[in-house]
Structures are given as structure tokens and as C-alpha cells.
N, C-alpha and C positions, 0 to 999 in steps of 0.2 A: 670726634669721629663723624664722616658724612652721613646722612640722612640713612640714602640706601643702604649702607653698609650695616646700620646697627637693624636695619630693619630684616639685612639679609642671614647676619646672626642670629636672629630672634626667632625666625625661618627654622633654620637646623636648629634650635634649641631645642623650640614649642613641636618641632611637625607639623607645620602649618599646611596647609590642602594648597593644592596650586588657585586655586581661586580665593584665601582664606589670605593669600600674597597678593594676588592681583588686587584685592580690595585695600590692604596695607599700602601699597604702590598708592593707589589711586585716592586714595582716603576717605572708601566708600565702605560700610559694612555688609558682608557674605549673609545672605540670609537664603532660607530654604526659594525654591524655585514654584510658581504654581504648578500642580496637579491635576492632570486630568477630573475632574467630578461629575460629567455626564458624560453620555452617550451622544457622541456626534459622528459626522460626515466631511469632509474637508477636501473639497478638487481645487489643486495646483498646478505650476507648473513648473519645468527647471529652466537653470539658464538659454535663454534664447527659442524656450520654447520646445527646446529639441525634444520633449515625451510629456504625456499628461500624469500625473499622480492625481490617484485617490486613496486618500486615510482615512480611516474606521479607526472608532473607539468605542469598546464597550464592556465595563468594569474592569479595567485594566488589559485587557488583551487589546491588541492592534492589527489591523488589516492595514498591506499595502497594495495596492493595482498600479503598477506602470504598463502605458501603454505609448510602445513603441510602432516608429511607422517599417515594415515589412520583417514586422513580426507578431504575427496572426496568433490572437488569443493574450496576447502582454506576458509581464509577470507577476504575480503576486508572491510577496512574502509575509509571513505570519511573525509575526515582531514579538517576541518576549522583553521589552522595556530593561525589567532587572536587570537580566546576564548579558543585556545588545547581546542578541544572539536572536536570528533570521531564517526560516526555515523557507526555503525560495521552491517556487512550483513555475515550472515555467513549460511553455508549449514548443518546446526542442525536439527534433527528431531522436528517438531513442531514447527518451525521459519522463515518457509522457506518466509511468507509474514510479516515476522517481522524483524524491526530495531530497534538497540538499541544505544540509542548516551550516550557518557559517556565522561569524561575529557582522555584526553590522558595519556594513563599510561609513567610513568617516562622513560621508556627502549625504549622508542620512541620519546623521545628529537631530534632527526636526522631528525623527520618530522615540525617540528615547534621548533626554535631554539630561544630564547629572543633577544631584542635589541642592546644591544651590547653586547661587548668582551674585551678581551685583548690577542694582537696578541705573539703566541710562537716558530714560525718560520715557515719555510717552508717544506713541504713534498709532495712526490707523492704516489698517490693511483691510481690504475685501469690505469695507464701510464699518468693520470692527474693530474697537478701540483696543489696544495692546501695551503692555509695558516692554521696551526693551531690555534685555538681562545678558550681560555678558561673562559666559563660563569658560571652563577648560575641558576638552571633551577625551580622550584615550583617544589615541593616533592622530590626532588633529595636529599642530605642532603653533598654534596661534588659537585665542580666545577665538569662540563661536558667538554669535549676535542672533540675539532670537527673539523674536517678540509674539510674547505672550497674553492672551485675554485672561480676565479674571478669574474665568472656570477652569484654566489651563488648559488652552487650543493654540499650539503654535500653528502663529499664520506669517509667519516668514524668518529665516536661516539664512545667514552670511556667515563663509567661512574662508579660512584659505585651505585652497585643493590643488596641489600640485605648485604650489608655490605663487597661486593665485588668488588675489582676495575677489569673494564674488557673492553673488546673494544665490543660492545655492534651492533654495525651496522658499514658492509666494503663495498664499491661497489666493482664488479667486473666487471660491463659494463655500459659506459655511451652513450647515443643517444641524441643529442639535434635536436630535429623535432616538426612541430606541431602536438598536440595532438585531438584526439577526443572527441568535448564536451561531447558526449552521455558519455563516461565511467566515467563523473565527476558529473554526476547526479543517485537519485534514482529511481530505475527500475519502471515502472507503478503499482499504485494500493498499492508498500509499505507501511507501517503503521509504523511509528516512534516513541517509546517506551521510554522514558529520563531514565536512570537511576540514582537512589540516590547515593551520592557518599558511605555512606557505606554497597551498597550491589555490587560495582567494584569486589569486592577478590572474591565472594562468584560464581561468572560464569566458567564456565571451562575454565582453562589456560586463566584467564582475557579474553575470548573470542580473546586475540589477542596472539596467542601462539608462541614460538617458542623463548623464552626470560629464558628457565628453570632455578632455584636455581644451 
């Protein structure tokens, strides 16, 4: 029986995780991914520059700041990691006391990255040494490429978006310092909004911009 084949039964036997196959494929072992373990600062950018990102970390909560050009004040989302799940604030006319939490869109795998990997060498970003880890992420529809420092700081994301493969988030400065809790909470008086997941496309530029076709 071919290779793939008995690998692909073993698959539906065992329940194997979609990366628990990719690593059978590849003939690499699934091991957990690194974790975040301090408090840092991370400024990025996306493809071709179109919006600057900054990522907060600190004891597991996540800050995001995209800053878009003619759009005054950016957006920030407050990242829940476990559930991708994103609670967007953004400086919209008729929003300004309203949030919107929504599942993390796919172009944002860098902020919440799944349990394991399988590792594809080593590389530097931003003059920091990283290991590449390539996963399977929910809504992606192709492995994600992340490379990861030791502490657990992704400094750069390659995926396919829209049926495009692309390096998706690169840092270009990292700080590890303690963070301020106020920035990892919602402002006073907020109103938090859930959104269904098939009205995400239907906000401008997904309310988290800067990811363009």
C-alpha cells in the first residue's frame, strides 16, 4: 500500500490534528509551539507597508494598534489568544462608545498562533534570532510560517490570504519591558457589541485594516 495512503488511514484511525499530519507528511515531529514568557512591545509592518502594527504582551493578554493612513486615531483590538477572539475599538463615526468583538481574522494568526508546530529552521528578523514553525491555523486553508524567538515573540507570519502566499506580519523593533495594565483593558463606560460571524466581511477593511487583496 503507498506511503501516503497508509499514513492517510492512520490519520482517520488515531485523530490526528491537522499538523500532527503535516508532520507525518513531512517526517518532522508536532511538538508544542513557544509561548509567550515576558512582557514585550513588537512594531511591524504588513505587506508592502500599507499600515504600521504594534503588539503588546503582557501575562497573556494582547494589545493590537493598527495604524492606518486617513484614519485618524487607528484601530486597536484587545486579543483573547485562547478563544481568537478580538474585541476591536476603532475611531469610526458613530462608534466612538462602541466595541465590537469578533473571531480573529485569519491575517492575524501572529497574534494568537495554535499549540504546536513543526520546526523548519532557523532565521533572524528585526537582528532577533527565531525558529521557524510551520502550523495549521482555523480559516487559513494552507500551513501558516512563523518564526518564533525563544521567549515566544513572533517576528514574522507567512500565509496564504485570499489564495495568496505572502509574508503577512514582519517586526521591525522589539522591546521586552513591563507593560501597562490600563492599555490591556476597555476604556470606561465601553459597550461591547459581539458580532455574527457572517456579518465579519461586511465592516470596512474587517475593521482591522491594513491586510489589502
Amino acid at each position: 500500500m503507498p506511503l501516503l495512503s497508509v499514513i492517510l488511514r492512520s490519520a482517520v484511525r488515531s485523530a490526528l490534528t491537522p499538523v500532527t499530519l503535516l508532520a507525518a507528511l513531512g517526517g518532522a515531529a508536532a511538538e508544542p509551539l513557544p509561548r509567550p514568557s515576558v512582557d514585550f512591545a513588537v512594531k511591524g509592518t504588513t505587506p508592502g507597508r500599507e499600515a504600521s502594527l504594534d503588539l503588546a504582551h503582557r501575562g497573556g493578554q494582547l494589545r493590537l494598534d493598527v495604524g492606518v493612513a486617513g484614519l485618524p486615531g487607528g484601530v486597536t483590538g484587545l486579543i483573547d489568544p485562547k478563544r481568537r477572539k478580538v474585541v476591536v475599538l476603532a475611531a469610526v463615526p458613530g462608534m466612538q462608545n462602541v466595541a465590537i468583538e469578533m473571531d480573529l481574522p485569519a491575517e492575524y494568526a501572529f497574534a494568537s498562533m495554535p499549540a504546536e508546530g513543526v520546526r523548519g529552521g532557523a532565521a533572524t528578523v528585526a537582528g532577533e534570532a527565531c525558529e521557524v514553525w510551520r502550523s495549521t491555523v482555523k480559516g487559513v486553508p494552507e500551513p501558516v510560517e512563523a518564526c518564533i524567538t525563544a521567549d515566544g515573540i513572533v517576528l514574522r507570519t507567512e500565509a496564504s490570504i485570499n489564495g495568496r502566499r505572502r509574508v503577512v506580519f514582519e517586526a521591525t523593533e522589539v522591546v521586552r519591558a513591563p507593560q501597562d495594565p490600563a492599555r490591556f483593558a476597555l476604556p470606561p463606560g465601553m459597550k461591547v457589541t459581539r458580532l455574527p460571524k457572517g456579518m465579519q466581511g461586511l465592516l470596512p477593511g474587517g475593521l482591522l485594516p491594513g491586510l489589502g487583496n
